[in-house]
C-alpha positions, 0 to 999 in steps of 0.5 A: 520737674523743676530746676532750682539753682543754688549756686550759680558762681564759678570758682570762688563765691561773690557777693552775689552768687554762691558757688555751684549747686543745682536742685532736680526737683523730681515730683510734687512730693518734693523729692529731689536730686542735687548736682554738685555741692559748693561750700555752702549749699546746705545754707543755700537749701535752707533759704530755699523751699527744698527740704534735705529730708527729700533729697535722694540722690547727689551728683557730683560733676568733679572734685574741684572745691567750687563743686564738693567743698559743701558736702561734709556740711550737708551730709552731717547736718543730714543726721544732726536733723534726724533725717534716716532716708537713704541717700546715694552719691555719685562721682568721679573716682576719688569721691569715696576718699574724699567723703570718707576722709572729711567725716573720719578727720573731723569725728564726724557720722552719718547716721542713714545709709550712705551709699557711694558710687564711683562712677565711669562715662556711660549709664548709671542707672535705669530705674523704670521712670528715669534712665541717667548716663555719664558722659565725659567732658573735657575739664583739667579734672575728670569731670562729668555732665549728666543726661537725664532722661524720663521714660514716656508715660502711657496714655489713659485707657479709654473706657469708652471702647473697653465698655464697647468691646464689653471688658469687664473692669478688673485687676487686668486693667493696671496690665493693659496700663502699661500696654500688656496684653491679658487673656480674660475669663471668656478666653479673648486675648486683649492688647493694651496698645488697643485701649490706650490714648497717645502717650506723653512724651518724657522730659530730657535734660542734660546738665553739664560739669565744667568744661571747653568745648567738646564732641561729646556735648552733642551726645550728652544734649541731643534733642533735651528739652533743657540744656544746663551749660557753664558760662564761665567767660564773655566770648572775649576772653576765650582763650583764658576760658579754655585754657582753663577748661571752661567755655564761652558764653558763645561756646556754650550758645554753640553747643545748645544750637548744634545740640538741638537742645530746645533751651539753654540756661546758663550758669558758672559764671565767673565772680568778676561779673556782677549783676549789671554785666549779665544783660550783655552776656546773655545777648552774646548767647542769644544771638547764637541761640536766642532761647537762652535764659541766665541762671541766678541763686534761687532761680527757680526753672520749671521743665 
């Protein structure tokens, strides 16, 4: 899985950074998911190595433009370029008005099954490798963050002890996989768990919309392995950051800390900060939480 960021500004674009988008790459196949989409991200996924044929599924955290204003393009410019895979949007309620208005005032179409879902805080979807829930933040709008989470992988068969205990190789071996137990053609009744290697840990991730601090931040992040957090504001300007519902770079350091989360990445960070500030925003977080990396346009992160 990797992490590709393609907007990484808060509000409005800077020279130096577009506004908020973020690319779940899922596989080596390329397939991937996207998590917001600020105006321009279609022009951000052109300059990276994403491909909008790949792209599955959009989350979308809030309806602020900084987060949305780039979906009409890129949903259009979908069926321009003759890509027919389906594609599903998730997000607050209001999305559906949103998309549907944009596309019917502007004589536009979408050409592959659009499917989008209106979503409440809690789990989204479970589809047998990736589990996915909403949780609420606290933002002048509903506003969302998203845990991602892998299932464990099985471990390997050991075919050393099958041939040792004489199970003979056949279609049963793809049962005993996935841990099941199978009755073979002598009558014995074989367990999976008997014959499988340690299993592999999945990936958790947790990527949040815009926020101020919130208790259920520690839910949303507990014990990830990647921890995506706003950092709007330097630590001296909190009050300004959270009255607009947005966090510090210590509130967002504080969180990854009181979360366990295993890193942070930072990112949505205010167009007043140019490229040259980022050294002492990034010292701010890490003397809270010091495996604390910032997010830049077309970084690329691997988890």
């Amino acid at each position: 899985m990797q992490l590709t960021f393609l907007g990484t500004c808060a509000g409005t674009p800077s020279l130096q950074r577009n506004v908020t988008s973020i690319a779940l790459t899922l596989s080596h196949r390329g397939d991937c998911w996207l998590f917001d989409c600020g105006e321009a991200t279609q022009h951000q996924f052109m300059r990276s190595a994403l491909k909008p044929g790949k792209l599955q599924k959009i989350f979308i955290t809030h309806l602020h433009g900084d987060h949305i204003f780039g979906l009409p393009g890129l949903l259009t410019s979908r069926s321009m370029g003759g890509i027919t895979e389906p594609l599903t949007l998730y997000g607050p309620p209001g999305l559906r008005q949103f998309v549907e208005t944009a596309l019917s005032l502007s004589g536009s179409f979408v050409t592959y099954p659009l499917e989008i879902i209106e979503i409440e805080a809690g789990e989204l979807f479970d589809d047998g490798a990736i589990k996915v829930t909403a949780y609420p933040l606290n933002h002048v709008l509903p506003c969302f963050g998203f845990r991602i989470e892998q299932h464990d992988k099985p471990g390997f068969l050991d075919a050393e002890k099958l041939r040792a205990d004489n199970v003979p190789r056949g279609p049963w071996f793809q049962q005993l996989k996935q841990g099941e137990s199978v009755t073979l053609e002598d009558g014995r009744v074989i367990h999976g768990r008997d014959y499988l290697g340690p299993s592999t840990p999945g990936k958790k991730l947790a990527i949040f919309g815009d926020t101020a601090p919130t208790g259920s931040a520690l839910a949303l992040a507990a014990d990830v392995d990647v921890m995506v957090h706003e950092t709007t504001l330097e630590a001296a300007m909190e009050e300004k950051a959270n009255g607009r519902g947005h966090s510090t770079t210590v509130q967002a350091a504080t969180a990854a800390r009181d979360a366990r989360a295993k890193r942070l990445i930072a990112t949505h960070f205010s167009s007043r900060y140019r490229f040259e500030d980022m050294p002492r925003l990034l010292a701010e977080c890490q003397a809270i939480f010091p495996n604390t990396e910032l997010a830049r346009d077309f970084a690329v992160f691997d988890l």
